[in-house]
Every structure is written in C-alpha cells, then in structure tokens.
C-alpha positions in Angstrom: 108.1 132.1 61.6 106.2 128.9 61.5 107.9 128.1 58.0 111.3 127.7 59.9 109.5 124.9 62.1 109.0 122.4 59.3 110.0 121.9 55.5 109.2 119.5 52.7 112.8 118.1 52.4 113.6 115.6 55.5 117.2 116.2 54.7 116.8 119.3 56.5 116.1 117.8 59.4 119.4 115.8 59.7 121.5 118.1 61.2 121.3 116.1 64.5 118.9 115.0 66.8 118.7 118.3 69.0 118.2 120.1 66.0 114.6 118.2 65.7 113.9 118.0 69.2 112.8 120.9 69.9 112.7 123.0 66.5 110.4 120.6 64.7 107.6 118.2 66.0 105.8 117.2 62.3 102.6 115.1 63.2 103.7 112.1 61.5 106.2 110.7 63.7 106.6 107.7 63.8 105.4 105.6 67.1 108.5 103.4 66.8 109.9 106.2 68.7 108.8 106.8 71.9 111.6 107.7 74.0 113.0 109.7 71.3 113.5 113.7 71.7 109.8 114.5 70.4 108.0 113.7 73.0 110.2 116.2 75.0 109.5 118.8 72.1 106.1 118.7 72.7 106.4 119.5 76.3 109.0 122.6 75.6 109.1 123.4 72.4 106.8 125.3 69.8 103.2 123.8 68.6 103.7 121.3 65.8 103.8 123.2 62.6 101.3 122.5 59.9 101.6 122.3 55.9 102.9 124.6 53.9 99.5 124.9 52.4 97.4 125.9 55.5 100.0 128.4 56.1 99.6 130.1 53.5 95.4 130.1 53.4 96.1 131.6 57.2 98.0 133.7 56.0 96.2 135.0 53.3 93.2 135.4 55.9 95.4 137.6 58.5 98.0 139.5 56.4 95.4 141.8 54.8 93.5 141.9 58.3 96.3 142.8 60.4 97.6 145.7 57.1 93.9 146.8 57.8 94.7 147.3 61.5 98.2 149.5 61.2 96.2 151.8 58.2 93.5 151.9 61.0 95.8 152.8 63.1 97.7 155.2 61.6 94.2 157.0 60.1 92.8 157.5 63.6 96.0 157.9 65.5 94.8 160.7 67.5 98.1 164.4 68.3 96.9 163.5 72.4 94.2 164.2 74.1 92.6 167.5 73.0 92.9 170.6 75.2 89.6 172.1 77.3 89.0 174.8 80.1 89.0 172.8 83.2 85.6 172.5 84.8 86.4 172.0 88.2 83.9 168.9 88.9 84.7 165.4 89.6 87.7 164.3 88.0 88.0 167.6 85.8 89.6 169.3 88.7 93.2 170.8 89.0 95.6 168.5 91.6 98.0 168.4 93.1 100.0 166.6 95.9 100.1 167.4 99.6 101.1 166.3 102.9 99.5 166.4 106.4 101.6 168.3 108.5 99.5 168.7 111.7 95.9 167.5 113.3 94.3 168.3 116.7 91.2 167.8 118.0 88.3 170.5 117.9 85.0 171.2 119.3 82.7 171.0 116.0 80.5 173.5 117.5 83.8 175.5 117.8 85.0 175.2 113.7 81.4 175.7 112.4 81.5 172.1 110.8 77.9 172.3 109.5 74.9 174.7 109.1 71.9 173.8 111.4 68.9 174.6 108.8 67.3 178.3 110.5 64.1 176.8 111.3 66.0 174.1 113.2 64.2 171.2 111.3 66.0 167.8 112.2 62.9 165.5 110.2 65.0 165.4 106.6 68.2 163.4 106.7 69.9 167.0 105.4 68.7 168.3 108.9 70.0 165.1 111.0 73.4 165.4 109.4 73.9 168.9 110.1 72.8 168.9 114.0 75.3 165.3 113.9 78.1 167.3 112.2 78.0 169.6 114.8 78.2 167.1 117.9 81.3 165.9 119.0 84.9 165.8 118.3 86.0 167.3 114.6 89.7 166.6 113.6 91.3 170.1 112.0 94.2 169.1 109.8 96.9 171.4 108.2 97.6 170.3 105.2 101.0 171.7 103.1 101.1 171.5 99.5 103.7 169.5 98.4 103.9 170.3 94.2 103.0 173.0 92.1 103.3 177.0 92.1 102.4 176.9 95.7 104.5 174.3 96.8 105.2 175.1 100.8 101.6 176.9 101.1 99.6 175.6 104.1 95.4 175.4 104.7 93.5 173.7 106.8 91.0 170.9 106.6 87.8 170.1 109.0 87.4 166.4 109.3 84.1 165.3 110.9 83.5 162.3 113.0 81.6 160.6 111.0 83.3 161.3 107.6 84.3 158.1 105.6 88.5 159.3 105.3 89.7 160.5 108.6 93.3 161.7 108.1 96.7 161.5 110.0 99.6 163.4 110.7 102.5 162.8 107.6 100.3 160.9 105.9 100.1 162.2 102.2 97.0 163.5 100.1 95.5 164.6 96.9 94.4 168.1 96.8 92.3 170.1 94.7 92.9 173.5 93.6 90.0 176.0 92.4 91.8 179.1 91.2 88.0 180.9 91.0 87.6 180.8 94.6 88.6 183.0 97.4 92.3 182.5 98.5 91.6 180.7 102.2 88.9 178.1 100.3 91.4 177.6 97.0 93.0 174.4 97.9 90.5 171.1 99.5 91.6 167.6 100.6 90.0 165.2 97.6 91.6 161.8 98.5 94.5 160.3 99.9 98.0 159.1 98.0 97.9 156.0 97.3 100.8 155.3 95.1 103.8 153.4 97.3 101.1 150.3 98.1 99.5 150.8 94.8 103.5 150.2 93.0 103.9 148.0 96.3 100.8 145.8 94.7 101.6 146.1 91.1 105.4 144.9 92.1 104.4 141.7 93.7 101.7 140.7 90.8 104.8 141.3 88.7 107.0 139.1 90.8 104.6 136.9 91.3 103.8 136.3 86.8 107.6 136.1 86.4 108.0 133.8 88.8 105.3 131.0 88.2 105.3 131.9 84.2 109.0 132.3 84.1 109.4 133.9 80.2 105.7 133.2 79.0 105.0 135.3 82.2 107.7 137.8 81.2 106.2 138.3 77.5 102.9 138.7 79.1 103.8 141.2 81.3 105.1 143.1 78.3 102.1 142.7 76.6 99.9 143.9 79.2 102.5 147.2 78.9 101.5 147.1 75.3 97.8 146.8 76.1 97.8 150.0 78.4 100.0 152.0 75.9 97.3 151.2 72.8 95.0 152.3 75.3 96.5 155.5 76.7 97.8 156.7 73.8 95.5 155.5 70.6 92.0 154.5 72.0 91.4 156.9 74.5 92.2 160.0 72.9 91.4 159.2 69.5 87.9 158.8 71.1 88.0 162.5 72.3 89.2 163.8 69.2 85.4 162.7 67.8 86.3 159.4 65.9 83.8 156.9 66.0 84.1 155.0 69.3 83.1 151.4 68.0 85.6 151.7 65.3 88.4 153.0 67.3 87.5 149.9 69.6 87.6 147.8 67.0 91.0 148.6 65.9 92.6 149.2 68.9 91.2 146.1 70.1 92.5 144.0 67.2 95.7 145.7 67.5 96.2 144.5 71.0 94.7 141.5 70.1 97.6 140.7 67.7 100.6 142.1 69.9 99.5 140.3 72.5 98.4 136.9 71.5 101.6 136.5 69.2 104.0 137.8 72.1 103.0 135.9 74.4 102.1 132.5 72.6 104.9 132.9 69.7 103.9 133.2 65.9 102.7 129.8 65.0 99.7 128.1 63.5 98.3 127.4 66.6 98.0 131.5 67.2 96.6 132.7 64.6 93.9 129.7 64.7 93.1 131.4 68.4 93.2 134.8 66.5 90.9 133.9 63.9 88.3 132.7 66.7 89.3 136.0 68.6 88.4 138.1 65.4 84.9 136.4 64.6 83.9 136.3 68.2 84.6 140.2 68.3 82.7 141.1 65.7 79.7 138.9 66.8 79.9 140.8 69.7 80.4 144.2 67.7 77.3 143.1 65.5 75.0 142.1 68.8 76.0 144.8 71.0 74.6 147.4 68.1 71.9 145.9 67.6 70.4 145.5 71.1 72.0 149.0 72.6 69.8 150.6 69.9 67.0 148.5 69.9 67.0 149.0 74.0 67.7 152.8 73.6 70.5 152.8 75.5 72.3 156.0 75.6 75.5 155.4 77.7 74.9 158.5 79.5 73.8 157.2 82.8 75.9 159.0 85.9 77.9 162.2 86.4 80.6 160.8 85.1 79.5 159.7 81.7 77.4 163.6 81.5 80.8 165.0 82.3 82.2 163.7 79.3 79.1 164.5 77.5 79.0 168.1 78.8 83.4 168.7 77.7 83.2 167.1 74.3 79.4 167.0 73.0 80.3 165.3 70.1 81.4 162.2 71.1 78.5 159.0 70.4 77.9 157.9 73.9 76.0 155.1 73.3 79.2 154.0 70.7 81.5 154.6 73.7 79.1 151.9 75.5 79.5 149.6 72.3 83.2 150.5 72.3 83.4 149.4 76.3 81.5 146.1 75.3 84.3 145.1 72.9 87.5 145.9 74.8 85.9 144.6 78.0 85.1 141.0 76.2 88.4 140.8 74.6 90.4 139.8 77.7 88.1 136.4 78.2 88.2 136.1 74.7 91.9 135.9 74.8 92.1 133.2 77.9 89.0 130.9 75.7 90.8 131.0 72.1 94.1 130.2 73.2 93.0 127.5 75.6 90.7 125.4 73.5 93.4 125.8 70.7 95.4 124.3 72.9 93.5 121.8 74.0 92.8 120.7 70.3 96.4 120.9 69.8 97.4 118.6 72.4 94.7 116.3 71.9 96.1 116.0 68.3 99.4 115.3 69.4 98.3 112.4 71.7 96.4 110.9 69.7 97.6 111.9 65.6 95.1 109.3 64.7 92.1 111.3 65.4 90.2 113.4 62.9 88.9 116.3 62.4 85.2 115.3 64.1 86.9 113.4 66.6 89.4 116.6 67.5 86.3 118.7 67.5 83.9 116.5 69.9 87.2 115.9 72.0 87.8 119.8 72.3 83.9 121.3 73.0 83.7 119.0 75.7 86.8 120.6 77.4 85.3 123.6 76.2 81.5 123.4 77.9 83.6 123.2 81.2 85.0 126.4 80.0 82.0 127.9 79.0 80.3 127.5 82.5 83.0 128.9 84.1 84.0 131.8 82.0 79.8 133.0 81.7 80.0 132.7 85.9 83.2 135.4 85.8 81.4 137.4 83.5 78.2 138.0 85.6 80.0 137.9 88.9 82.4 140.9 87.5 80.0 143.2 86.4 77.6 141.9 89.5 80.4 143.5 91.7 80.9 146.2 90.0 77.5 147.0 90.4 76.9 146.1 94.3 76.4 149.9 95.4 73.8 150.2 92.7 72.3 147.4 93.2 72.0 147.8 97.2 70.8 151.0 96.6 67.6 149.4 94.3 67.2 147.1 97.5 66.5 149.4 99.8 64.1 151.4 97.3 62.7 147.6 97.7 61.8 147.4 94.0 61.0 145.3 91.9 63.2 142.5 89.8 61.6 144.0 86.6 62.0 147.7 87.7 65.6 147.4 88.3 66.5 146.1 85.2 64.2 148.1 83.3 66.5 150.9 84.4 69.4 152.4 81.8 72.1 152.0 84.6 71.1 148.2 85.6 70.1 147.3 81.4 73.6 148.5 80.6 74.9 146.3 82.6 73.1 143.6 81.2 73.4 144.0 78.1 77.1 144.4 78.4 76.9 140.8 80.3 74.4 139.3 77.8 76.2 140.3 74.4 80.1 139.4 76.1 78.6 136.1 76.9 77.5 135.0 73.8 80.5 135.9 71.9 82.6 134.1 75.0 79.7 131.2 73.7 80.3 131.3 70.4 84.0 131.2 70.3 84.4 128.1 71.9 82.8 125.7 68.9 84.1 128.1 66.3 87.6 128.5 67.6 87.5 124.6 68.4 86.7 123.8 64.8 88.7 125.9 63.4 91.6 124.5 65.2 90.1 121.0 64.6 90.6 121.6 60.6 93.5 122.7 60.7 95.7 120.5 63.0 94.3 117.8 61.5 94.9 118.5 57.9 98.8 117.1 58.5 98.0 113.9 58.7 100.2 111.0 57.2 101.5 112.9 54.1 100.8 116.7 54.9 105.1 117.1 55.0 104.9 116.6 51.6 103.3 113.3 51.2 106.5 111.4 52.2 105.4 108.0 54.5 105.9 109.0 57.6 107.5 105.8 58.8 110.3 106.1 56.1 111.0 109.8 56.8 110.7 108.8 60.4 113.4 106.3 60.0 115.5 108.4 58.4 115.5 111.2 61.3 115.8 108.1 63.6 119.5 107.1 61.8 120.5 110.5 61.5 120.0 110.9 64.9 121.9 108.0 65.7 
C-alpha cells in the first residue's frame, strides 16, 4: 500500500491539487508553500511515505516474518478444545441457567443451615461459623431451572445471613448441576447472571470508542474482535492440545500483533517501523522471561486453578503457560509505546524535515522517558490490583517484605512485572531509532533525487 502514496515520477502527482493533498505528503516540500493542501494532509491524511528503497529493506524484514506467522499458524491450528470427563470442581462443572422464583424468611435453626461441631467447640473459626450460621434469619430461595434437560425443575437454596451473595425474587442465576449426586442435592446456586449489565457495559465502551475515535475507533474495535477470536479459537486451545505454550504465544501474539497494528493504524511505513519495535521488544521479553522463570524455579502451578488445569491435561508445560501469559500480557502496552513514539518521530520529522536522524532520535526519547514512567506505573499498579486479596492476606500473616516475595504466588507476579517492564523499556529507544533512520532517510532527494524546490514548483503550477 505505501507504494501508492508516493512515486519517483512528479508527473504523477499532477492530477490536481486534491489529488496530493491528502494521498501524498513527500518530505521535501517545499516551505514556499505553507498554506498549501499539505499541511492539511498531514493532519488527515496517511504518514508521509518514505523511498522506494526503505520499503523494500522493510519489507524484506516483515514479509518472511509475517509468512512465518500464517505457517505457524496453520501448523498449530488446534480441531477445538479437546474433550475430558467433567470433574465437577471450580470452573470444570456442568451449568446451566436459572431463575429465582420465590424467597421467604426461615429460622436457621429451623433449615439446619450448619452443623454445630458434637463436642460443641466454638474456639476454631470452623466452630464460630457454624454456631453463627445457625443464629438468626436464613433466606430459603426456590430456584427453577431455566435451560437444559431439566428446564422447569425447581430446588431450593439456603441463604445464610452472613453469606457474601444474598439472592432476590426474579433475579436470575448460574447453577450447577452434579449428575453423581442424589436427586434433591443435583442442582446448587454457583453465581448470579450477569450478562444484560455486562453487554449493557461492553455497549457503552463501544459507543463510547466510536464516538471519540470515529473510524480509527471503529477499526479498533474490530481488532479487539480479532484479538479475542486468535485467542479463543488458536491460542487457547492449541495450548490444551499439548503444543508448546511459549510458541503458541509467540505466534498468536505476532499474529494479533500484525492484524491489529495494520488495521487500526493503516499499512504504511510508519506501522511496520512500530512492528519492528513490537517484534524485538517481544522477543526480549520472550528471552528474559525464560531465563529468570527457570532460574527462579517458577512452576506456574500456584492455586486451584492452575492445579486444575494441571490435574485435566498433565501434559501441558505450566511454567511455559506462565512465559506464554508474560508475552500476551506485555503486548497490549507494547502496542500503545511503539505506535506512539513512531508517531511522535514522525511528526517531529514533519515539523521540522530539517532535522536528522540524531536530532529525530534525542527529540523522540525525551517524549518517550515521559512515556516510560508512566507506562512502568500501569504496569505495577495492574498486577498490584490484581493481587490485593493476596497481598492483604500476607498482611495479616504480618510477614515479612522478603517472605512475601520469596513466595511462588507473589515472585510470579514479579517477575511477570519485572520482565514486561523492561521490554516496555527497551522498546522505547529501539522503536525511536528505528523510526529516527528511517523517516529521515527521505531527505532532500529520497523521491528520487529530484530538488525538492523544482518538483515543488511544479506540483505548485499544476495545482494552480
């Protein structure tokens, strides 16, 4: 695409002046021409385009990587998910939906909501919660199934008091179904429905993109689609299938990597400069993450969910699925740094087409150390939050700073921050060099090494 947006011949561009205005905006134009339709080009229209020449090196760098990614792709493209005897535990568990049809009040004494222990021992928090349970008001809810073989069947839930999710007549549920277990205990209240504010949400954020973003925000919106689909349907279960996580992250990254950067920011120079610093900040990351998650023995299998995985599909490389959760984690900052210190070069350039490479480059990584402290801040603060209950939990324990993160589930996290960080780091000066290079290599004469000033004047007439 980005050989449409510029050729040798300046004839070509004489077809008028709203050909040029927006379709082409070469670095040497003149400065004669200040109100002319350029200035506006830069504003609306694509990135200027650079030399035949650096085109082609780019392209030679990113055809054979991104014919690397759809072989990847269509090696580990996984038939679905692979089939397993449910388990019945945490999220292996059979569903279905249900509605709350009825709830009145009870005695708790009266529906046997928990078993004082026999020798009536109230010193163990086991102890307190059961004489507690049994104090009070309980809430007993019938609850109708709404989908499945037994749509119309009806069972009844005790709510305690004190239980976090107290539930309400009409209001809908998620219900889980052991088929082992005797027919009055088969069906159990797991969590509530939470779809219409969910979509409600998710319809606003939408509105919301489109809105401010207008069409970028449109083409972003489809490439977040994208993103989720590469996940869902490639990533995910080629990982269950047994292929190497880290590799399967690494293409599956890439892959979105592409789709999305080029949808959303248009297949120019500029773009694949960001995916170039996208690509070696990945594999920095990649290269990091394996060396300190097996130098600090981490094995990714850290809470009931990660053993539950373990325990279905034993041959999946948990510690790989950590690596593989580094990458894909890092590559949505990645994303926002690459593109906006290319950017940044890139307008910088156009200010100013006077200014070389060194210039472009100091110019740029002091935009970028601005970035840098802000972007590092996210990182922590994300994974920080995601951690809170684990990390409250430590404080109470009252240990110490070097006890908590000695421990696997705190040094994950860590390391995850740690390694994402530096790649964030590092692609600041490499992506800002990179872009420094090559914006600047069209310079008086990159069109073809006609004067600018005499090709300039000739657009000018012609545009007359």
């Amino acid at each position: 695409m980005t050989s449409s947006q510029q050729t040798p011949d300046p004839h070509d561009h004489g077809h008028g002046a709203g050909g040029h205005g927006h379709g082409h905006a070469p670095p040497p134009v003149p400065p004669h021409a200040p109100g002319s339709g350029h200035g506006h080009s830069h504003a609306h229209g694509p990135a200027a385009p650079v030399s035949r020449h650096l085109r082609r090196v780019i392209a030679a760098v990113l055809i054979p990587f991104a014919t690397a990614v759809v072989v990847g792709l269509a090696v580990l493209w996984p038939g679905g998910a692979p089939a397993h005897e449910r388990t019945g535990v945490g999220f292996d568990r059979q569903t279905e939906q249900g509605t709350v049809v009825a709830v009145e009040r009870v005695d708790c004494k009266d529906v046997n909501a928990a078993q004082v222990p026999p020798t009536g021992d109230t010193s163990t928090p086991q102890g307190r919660e059961a004489v507690n349970a049994q104090q009070g008001q309980c809430e007993k809810a019938t609850v109708e199934v709404t989908t499945g073989k037994d749509k119309g069947r009806r069972f009844v839930e005790i709510v305690q008091p004190d239980a976090p999710r107290q539930l309400d007549q009409g209001q809908g549920v998620v219900v889980a179904y052991a088929p082992d277990a005797p027919r009055d205990l088969q069906y159990s209240v797991t969590d509530v429905n939470r779809k219409m504010p969910m979509a409600l949400l998710a319809g606003i954020f939408a509105l919301a993109v489109v809105v401010v973003g207008r069409l970028r925000g449109l083409m972003a919106l489809v490439a977040l689609a994208v993103s989720f689909l590469v996940l869902t349907f490639f990533i995910l279960p080629a990982i269950l299938e047994g292929s190497n996580p880290l590799v399967v992250a690494v293409v599956g990254s890439s892959a979105i990597m592409l789709i999305a950067l080029y949808m959303c920011h248009g297949l120019s120079a500029r773009t694949s400069v960001a995916v170039l610093g996208t690509l070696i900040s990945l594999l920095l990351i990649g290269l990091l993450g394996s060396l300190f998650i097996g130098w600090a023995s981490l094995s990714g299998n850290t809470d009931d969910n990660t053993g539950l995985i373990h325990g279905l599909y034993p041959n999946i490389d948990m510690s790989g699925l950590l690596l593989a959760g580094v990458i894909i984690g890092s590559l949505g900052v990645l994303d926002d740094v690459t593109v906006t210190q290319t950017s940044a070069v890139w307008e910088l350039h156009q200010a100013d087409p006077a200014m070389g490479p060194r210039a472009l480059y100091r110019a740029g990584i002091r935009i970028g150390r601005d970035h840098i402290a802000s972007v590092v801040n996210t990182l922590v603060l994300a994974y920080a939050g995601a951690a809170l209950p684990l990390l409250l939990l430590f404080s109470i324990a009252q240990s110490s700073v070097g006890t908590v993160a000695n421990s696997e589930l705190v040094a994950e996290e860590i390391v995850r921050t740690l390694v994402g960080s530096i790649g964030l780091v590092a692609s600041v000066p490499v992506t800002t060099g990179l872009a420094a290079l090559v914006v600047s290599a069209d310079r008086p004469g990159g069109t073809g090494g006609r004067k600018p000033t005499a090709g300039g004047g000739g657009r000018r007439r012609r545009a007359k």
